[in-house]
C-alpha positions as CSV (number, residue, x, y, z in Angstrom):
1,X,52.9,30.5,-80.0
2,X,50.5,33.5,-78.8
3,X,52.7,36.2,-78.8
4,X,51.4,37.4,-75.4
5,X,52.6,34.0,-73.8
6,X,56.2,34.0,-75.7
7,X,56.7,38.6,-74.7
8,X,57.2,39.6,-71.5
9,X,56.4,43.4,-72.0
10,X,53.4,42.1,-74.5
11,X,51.9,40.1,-71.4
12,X,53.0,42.7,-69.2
13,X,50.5,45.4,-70.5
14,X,48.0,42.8,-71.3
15,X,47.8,42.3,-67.3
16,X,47.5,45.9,-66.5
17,X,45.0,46.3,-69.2
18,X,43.3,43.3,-67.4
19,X,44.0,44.6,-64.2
20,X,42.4,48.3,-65.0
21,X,38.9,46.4,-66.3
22,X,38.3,44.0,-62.6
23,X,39.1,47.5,-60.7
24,X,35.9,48.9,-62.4
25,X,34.0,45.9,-61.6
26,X,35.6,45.6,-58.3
27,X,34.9,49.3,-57.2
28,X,31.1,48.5,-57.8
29,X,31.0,46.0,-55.6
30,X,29.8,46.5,-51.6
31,X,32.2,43.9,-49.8
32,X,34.7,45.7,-47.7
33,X,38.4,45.2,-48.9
34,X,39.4,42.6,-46.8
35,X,36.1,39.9,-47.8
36,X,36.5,41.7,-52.0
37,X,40.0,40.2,-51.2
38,X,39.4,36.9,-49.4
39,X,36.6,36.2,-52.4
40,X,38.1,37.1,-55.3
41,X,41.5,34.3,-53.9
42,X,39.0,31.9,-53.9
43,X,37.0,32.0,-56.4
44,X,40.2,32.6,-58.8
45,X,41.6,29.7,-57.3
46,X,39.3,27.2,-57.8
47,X,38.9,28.7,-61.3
48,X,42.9,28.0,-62.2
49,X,42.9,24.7,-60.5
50,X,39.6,23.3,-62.7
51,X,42.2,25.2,-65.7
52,X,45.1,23.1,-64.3
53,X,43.3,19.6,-64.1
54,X,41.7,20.1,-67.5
55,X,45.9,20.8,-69.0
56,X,45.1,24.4,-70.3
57,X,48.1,27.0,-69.8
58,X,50.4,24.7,-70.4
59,X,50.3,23.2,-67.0
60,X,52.8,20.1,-66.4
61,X,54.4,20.7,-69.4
62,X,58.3,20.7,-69.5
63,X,58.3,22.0,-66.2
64,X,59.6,20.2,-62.8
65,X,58.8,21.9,-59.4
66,X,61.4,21.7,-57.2
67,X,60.7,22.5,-53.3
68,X,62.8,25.9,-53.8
69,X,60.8,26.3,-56.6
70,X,57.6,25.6,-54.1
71,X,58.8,28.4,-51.5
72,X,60.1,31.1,-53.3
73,X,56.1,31.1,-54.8
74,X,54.9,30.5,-51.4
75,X,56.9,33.5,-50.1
76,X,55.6,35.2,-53.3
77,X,52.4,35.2,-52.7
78,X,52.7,35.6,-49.2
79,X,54.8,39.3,-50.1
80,X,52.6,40.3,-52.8
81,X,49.0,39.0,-52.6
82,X,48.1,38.2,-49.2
83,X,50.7,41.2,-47.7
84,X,51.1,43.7,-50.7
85,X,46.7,43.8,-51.6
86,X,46.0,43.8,-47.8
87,X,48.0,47.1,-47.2
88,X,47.4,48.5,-50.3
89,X,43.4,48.2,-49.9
90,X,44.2,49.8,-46.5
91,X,45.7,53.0,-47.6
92,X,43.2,53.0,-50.4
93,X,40.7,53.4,-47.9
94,X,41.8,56.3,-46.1
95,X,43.7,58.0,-49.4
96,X,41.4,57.3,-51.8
97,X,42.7,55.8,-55.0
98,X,44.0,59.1,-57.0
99,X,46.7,59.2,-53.8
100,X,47.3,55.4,-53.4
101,X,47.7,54.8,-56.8
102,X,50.2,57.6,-56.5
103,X,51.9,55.6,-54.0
104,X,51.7,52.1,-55.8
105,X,53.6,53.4,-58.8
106,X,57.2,53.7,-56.6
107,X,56.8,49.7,-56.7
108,X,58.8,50.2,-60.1
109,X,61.5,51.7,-57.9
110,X,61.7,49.0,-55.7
111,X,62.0,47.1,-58.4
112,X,64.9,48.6,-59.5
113,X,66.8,48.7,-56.4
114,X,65.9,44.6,-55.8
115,X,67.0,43.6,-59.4
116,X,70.2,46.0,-59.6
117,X,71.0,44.6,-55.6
118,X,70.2,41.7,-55.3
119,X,69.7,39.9,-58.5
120,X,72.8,41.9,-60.2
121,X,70.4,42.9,-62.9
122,X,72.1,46.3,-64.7
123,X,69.6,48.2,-67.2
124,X,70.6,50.4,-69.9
125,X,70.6,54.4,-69.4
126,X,67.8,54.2,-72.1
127,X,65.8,51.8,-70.3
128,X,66.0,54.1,-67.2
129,X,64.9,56.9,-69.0
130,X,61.8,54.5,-70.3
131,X,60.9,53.9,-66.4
132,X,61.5,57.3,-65.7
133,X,58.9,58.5,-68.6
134,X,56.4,55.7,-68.1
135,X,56.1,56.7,-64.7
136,X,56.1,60.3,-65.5
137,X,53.0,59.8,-67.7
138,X,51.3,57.4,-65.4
139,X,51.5,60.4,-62.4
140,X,50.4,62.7,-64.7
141,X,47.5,60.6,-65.5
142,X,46.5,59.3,-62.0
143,X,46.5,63.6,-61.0
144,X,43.9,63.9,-63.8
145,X,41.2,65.0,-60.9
146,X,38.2,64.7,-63.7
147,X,39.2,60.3,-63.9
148,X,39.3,59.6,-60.4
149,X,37.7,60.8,-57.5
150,X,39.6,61.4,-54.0
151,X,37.3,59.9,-51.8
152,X,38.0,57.3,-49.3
153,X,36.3,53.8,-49.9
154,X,35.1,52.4,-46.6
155,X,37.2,53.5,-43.4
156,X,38.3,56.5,-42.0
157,X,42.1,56.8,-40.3
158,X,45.4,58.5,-40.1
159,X,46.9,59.7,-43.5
160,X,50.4,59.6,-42.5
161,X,50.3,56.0,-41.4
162,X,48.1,55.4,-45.0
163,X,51.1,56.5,-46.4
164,X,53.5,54.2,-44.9
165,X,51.1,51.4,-45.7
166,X,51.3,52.7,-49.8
167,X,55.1,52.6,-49.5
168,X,55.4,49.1,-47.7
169,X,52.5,47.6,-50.0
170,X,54.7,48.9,-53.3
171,X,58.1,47.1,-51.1
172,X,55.9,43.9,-51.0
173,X,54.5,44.0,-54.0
174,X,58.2,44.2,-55.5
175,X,59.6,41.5,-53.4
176,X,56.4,39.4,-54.3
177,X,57.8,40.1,-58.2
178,X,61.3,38.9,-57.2
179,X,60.5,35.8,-55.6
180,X,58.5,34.9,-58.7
181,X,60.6,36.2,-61.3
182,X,63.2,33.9,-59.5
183,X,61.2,30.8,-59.5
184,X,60.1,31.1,-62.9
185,X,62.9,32.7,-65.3
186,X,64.7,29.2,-65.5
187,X,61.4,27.2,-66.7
188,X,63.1,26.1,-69.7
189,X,66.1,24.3,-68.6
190,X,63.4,22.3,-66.3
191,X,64.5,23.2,-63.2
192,X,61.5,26.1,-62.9
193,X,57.6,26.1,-63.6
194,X,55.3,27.7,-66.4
195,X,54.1,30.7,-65.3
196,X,50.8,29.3,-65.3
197,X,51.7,26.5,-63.1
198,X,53.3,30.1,-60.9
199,X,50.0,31.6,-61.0
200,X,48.0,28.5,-59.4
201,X,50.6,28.3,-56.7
202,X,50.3,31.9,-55.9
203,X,46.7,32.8,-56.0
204,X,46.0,29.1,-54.0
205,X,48.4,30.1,-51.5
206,X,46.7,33.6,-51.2
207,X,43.4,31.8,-50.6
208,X,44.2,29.5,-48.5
209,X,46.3,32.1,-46.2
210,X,43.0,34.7,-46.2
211,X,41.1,31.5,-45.0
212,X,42.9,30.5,-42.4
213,X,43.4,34.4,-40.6
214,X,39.8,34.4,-41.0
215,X,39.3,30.9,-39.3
216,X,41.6,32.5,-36.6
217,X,39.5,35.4,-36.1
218,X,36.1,33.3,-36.2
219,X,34.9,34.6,-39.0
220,X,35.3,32.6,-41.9
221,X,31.2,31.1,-42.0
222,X,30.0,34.2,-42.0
223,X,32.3,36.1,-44.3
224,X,32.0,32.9,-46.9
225,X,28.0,33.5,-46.5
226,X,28.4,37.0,-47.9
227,X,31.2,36.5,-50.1
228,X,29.7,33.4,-52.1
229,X,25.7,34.3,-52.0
230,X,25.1,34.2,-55.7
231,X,24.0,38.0,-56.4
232,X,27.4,38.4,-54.6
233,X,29.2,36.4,-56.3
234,X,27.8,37.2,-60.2
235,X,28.9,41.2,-59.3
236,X,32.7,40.6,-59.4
237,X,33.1,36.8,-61.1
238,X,34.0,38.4,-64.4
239,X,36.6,41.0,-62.3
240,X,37.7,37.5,-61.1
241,X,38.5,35.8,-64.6
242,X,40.5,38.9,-65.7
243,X,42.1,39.7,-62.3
244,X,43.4,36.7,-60.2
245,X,43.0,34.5,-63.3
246,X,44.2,36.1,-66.4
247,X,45.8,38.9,-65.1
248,X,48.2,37.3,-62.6
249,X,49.1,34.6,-65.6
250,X,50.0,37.7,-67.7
251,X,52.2,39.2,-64.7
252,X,53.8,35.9,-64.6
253,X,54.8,35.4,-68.2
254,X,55.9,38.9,-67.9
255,X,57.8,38.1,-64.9
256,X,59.6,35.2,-66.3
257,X,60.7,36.7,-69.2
258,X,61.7,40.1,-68.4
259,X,63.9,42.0,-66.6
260,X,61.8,42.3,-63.0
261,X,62.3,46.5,-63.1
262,X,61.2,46.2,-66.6
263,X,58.0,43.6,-65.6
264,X,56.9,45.8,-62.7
265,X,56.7,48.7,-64.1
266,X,54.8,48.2,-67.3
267,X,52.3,46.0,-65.3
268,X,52.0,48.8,-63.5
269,X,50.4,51.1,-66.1
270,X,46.9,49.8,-65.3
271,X,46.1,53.6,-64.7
272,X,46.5,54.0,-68.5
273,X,43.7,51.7,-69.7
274,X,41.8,52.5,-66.4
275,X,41.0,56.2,-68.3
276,X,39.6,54.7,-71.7
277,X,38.0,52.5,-69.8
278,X,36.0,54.5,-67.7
279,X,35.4,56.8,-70.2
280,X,33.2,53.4,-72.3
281,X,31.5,52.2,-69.1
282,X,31.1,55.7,-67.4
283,X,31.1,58.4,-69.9
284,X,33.9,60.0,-67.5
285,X,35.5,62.4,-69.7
286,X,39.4,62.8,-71.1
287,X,41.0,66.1,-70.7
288,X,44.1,66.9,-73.0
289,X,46.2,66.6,-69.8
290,X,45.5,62.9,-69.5
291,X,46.4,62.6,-73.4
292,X,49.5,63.7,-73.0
293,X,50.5,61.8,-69.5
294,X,49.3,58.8,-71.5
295,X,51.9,59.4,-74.6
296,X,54.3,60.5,-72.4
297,X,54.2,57.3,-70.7
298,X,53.7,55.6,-74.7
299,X,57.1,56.8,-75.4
300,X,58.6,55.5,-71.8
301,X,57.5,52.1,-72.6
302,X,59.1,52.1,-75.8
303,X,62.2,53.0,-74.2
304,X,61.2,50.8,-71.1
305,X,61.5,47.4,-73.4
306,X,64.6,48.6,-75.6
307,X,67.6,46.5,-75.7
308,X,66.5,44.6,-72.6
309,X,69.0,42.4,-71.8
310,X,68.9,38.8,-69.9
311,X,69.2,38.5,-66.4
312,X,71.3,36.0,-64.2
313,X,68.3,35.0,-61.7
314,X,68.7,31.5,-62.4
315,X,72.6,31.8,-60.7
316,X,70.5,33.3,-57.7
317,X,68.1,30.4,-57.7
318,X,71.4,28.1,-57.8
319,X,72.6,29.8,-55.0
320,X,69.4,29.1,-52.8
321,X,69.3,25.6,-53.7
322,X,73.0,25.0,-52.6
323,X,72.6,26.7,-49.6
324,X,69.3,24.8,-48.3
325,X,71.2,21.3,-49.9
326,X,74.1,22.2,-47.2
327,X,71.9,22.3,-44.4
328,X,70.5,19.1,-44.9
């Protein structure tokens, strides 16, 4: 077994890492958020259902999708693709990403409170103090002015209400986790899905909900046009393959088999590889100060994923099934 598909911290970083390398291709590319976001649905899901019908990822295997199972992805992808990218792109816009990314990393928190409230999930006092570091370091990284420029992508608007949007995308995003993390950390006992089988649900879902508000608005020829020309379309297909694709796969895997404050939180240390990264395809240079936020947040990881225990979300799952059985 691939050690990233069997570890849920392992996969966990692998998608922030992924995540980090389609941000540098997407921030290259001149679609406005909302079409970068419509296009990259679609074209990732038509890429993971060609996967699915070939049987890669595991697809089909072992696995028995029950209509809860069905929803809770639905309502996943609804929370944290469709919902959570839409309002986070917003206050990107306006903040710029040094301030939204600042913003984005209290999804951890969320992700806390969810797992300790409603999915009785307990961590350890060290693995606290892991989140606590790992977001330390990340901050300390994302304020590392020389990395990542302040300015606003495409709009103009009111910075208090960008805020709001950076809270409430983090809240989504979170909720998104949970609803996965729900459907998926029972795949074994066949009464869940592979995470793969997850990520096809959730990214088709997200496409197929950005198609039809853009149907409602009249706009979906013309924003397909621009999206799908083929110079378009070659500028962020690779950001594609390692975002919606491979990077959501990873966030599943991590999601299933990790505690969902634990999975949240290292997926969100994309900022981390985002600095090397930049530094290979941009020559952007690495002060000490972003060294140390990125050992700093080394450490908190380590701590992060120590002693993790399981988690009960297959009672919760139980729970929901019962309930909708009663009302039928």
């Amino acid at each position: 077994m691939n050690p990233l598909l069997d570890s849920g911290p392992a996969a966990a970083l692998a998608a922030a890492g992924l995540w980090a390398a389609s941000s540098l291709i997407y921030s290259r590319v001149r679609l406005t958020a909302w079409t970068l976001n419509f296009g990259k649905n679609v074209a990732g899901s038509t890429l993971l259902l060609l996967a699915w019908m070939a049987g890669l990822g595991g697809a089909g295997t072992g696995s028995s999708i029950t209509g809860v199972t069905l929803g809770l992805l639905v309502l996943s992808s609804l929370s944290g693709i469709v919902l959570g990218d839409t309002l986070y792109f917003r206050s990107l816009q306006i903040l710029g990403p040094r301030r939204a990314l600042m913003l984005s990393t209290t999804s951890p928190l969320f992700g806390l409170l969810i797992g300790t409230v409603f999915l009785q999930q307990f961590l350890s006092l060290v693995n606290l103090l892991g989140i606590a570091l790992t977001l330390a370091g990340v901050l300390i990284v994302i304020r590392e002015r020389a990395a990542i420029t302040d300015a606003a992508a495409f709009h103009t608007g009111d910075s208090g209400t960008a805020v709001l949007l950076g809270f409430a995308a983090a809240a989504s995003t979170a909720v998104g986790g949970m609803f996965s993390h729900v459907a998926t950390r029972d795949a074994g006992s066949g009464e869940g899905c592979t995470a793969f089988e997850a990520t096809v649900i959730r990214v088709v879902t997200a496409a197929v909900a950005s198609g039809l508000i853009l149907l409602l608005q009249r706009r979906l020829r013309q924003t397909s046009r621009n999206v799908f020309s083929p110079v378009t379309l070659r500028s962020y297909l690779p950001a594609v393959v390692m975002g919606p694709v491979l990077g959501i796969w990873m966030s599943q895997i991590a999601l299933q088999k990790s505690l969902l404050a634990i999975a949240i939180t290292l997926t969100s240390t994309t900022p981390l590889f985002a600095i090397p990264l930049s530094r290979v395809a941009f020559g952007t240079p690495i002060s000490a100060r972003a060294v140390c936020g990125a050992l700093l947040a080394v450490l908190g990881v380590f701590l992060t994923v120590h002693e993790e225990s399981s988690a009960p979300a297959v009672a919760v799952k139980q729970t929901i099934s019962e309930g909708v059985e009663s009302r039928q």
